[in-house]
C-alpha positions in Angstrom: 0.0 0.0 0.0 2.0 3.0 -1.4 -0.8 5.6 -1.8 -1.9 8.2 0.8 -5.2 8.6 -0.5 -6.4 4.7 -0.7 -4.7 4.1 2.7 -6.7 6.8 4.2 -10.4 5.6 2.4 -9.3 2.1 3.3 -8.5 3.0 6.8 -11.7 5.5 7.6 -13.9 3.1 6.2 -13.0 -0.6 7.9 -9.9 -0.3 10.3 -11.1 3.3 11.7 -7.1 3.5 13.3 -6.0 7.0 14.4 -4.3 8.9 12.0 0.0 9.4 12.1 0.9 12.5 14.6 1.1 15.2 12.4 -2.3 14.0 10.2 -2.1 12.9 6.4 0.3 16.2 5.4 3.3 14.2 7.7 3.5 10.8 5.2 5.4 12.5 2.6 6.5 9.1 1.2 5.6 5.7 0.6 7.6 4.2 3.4 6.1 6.2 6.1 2.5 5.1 4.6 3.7 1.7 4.4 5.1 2.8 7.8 1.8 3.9 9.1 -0.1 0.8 7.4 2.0 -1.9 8.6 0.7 -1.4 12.2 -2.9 -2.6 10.9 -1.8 -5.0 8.1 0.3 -7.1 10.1 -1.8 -8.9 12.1 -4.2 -9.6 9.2 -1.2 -10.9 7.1 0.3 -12.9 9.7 -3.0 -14.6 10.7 -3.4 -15.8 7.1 0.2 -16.6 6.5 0.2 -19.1 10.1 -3.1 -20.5 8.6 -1.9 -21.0 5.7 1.1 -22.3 7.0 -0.9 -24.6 9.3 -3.0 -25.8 6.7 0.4 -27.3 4.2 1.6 -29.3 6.8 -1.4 -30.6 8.1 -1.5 -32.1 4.5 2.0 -33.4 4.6 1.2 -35.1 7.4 -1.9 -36.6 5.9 0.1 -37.9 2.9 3.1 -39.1 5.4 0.4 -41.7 7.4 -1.2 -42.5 3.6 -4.1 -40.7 4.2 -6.3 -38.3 1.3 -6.0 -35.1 1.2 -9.2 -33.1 0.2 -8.7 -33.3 -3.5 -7.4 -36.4 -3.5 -11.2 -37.8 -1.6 -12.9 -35.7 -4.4 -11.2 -37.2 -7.2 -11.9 -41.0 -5.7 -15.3 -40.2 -4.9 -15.8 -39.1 -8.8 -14.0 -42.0 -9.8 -16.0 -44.5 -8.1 -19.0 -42.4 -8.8 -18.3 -42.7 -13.0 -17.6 -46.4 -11.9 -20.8 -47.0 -10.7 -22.3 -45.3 -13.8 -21.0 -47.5 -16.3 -20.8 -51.0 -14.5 -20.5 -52.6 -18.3 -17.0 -51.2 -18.7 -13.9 -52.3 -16.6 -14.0 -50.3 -13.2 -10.3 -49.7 -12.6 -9.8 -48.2 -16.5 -13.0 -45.9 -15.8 -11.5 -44.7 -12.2 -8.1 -43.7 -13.9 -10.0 -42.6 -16.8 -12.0 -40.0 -14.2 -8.7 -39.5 -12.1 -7.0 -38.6 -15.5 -9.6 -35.7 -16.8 -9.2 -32.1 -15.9 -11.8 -30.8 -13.3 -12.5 -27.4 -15.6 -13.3 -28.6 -18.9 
């Protein structure tokens, strides 16, 4: 956040913080806004950085005891799902078939 004038609409409209001593007139540059921003951005970005941080290894220790992660459930669920479907067809090419397709398309 380099710009006085977003930091200021940003912070009078959701963080209401009080403003640096001297008002707006004393960040003359964008490290004393990033300065003066910092104080409320912090623990916003730190929150979502330790959850996010909290949330990778969780998987890796999913995968390390063999189990699914989310995505990995999903795509054996639609698998077995398309399996079920077409019971005339061999089940395990049909699984990898479903395993093999993009999600998007």
């Amino acid at each position: 956040v380099v710009s006085t004038q977003s930091t200021w609409g940003f912070n009078d409209n959701f963080v209401h913080s009080d403003l640096p001593d001297g008002g707006l007139d004393a960040l003359t540059n964008i490290y004393q806004v990033g300065s003066w921003t910092w104080g409320w951005m912090e623990p916003i970005l730190g929150t979502a950085s330790f959850l996010l941080l909290g949330l990778q290894f969780a998987r890796a220790q999913m995968q390390k005891v063999n189990w699914k992660p989310y995505t990995q459930l999903i795509l054996s669920w639609r698998a077995n799902r398309l399996a079920n479907l077409y019971p005339q067809y061999d089940r395990q090419i049909v699984r990898q078939f479903s395993q093999a397709d993009p999600w998007d398309e």
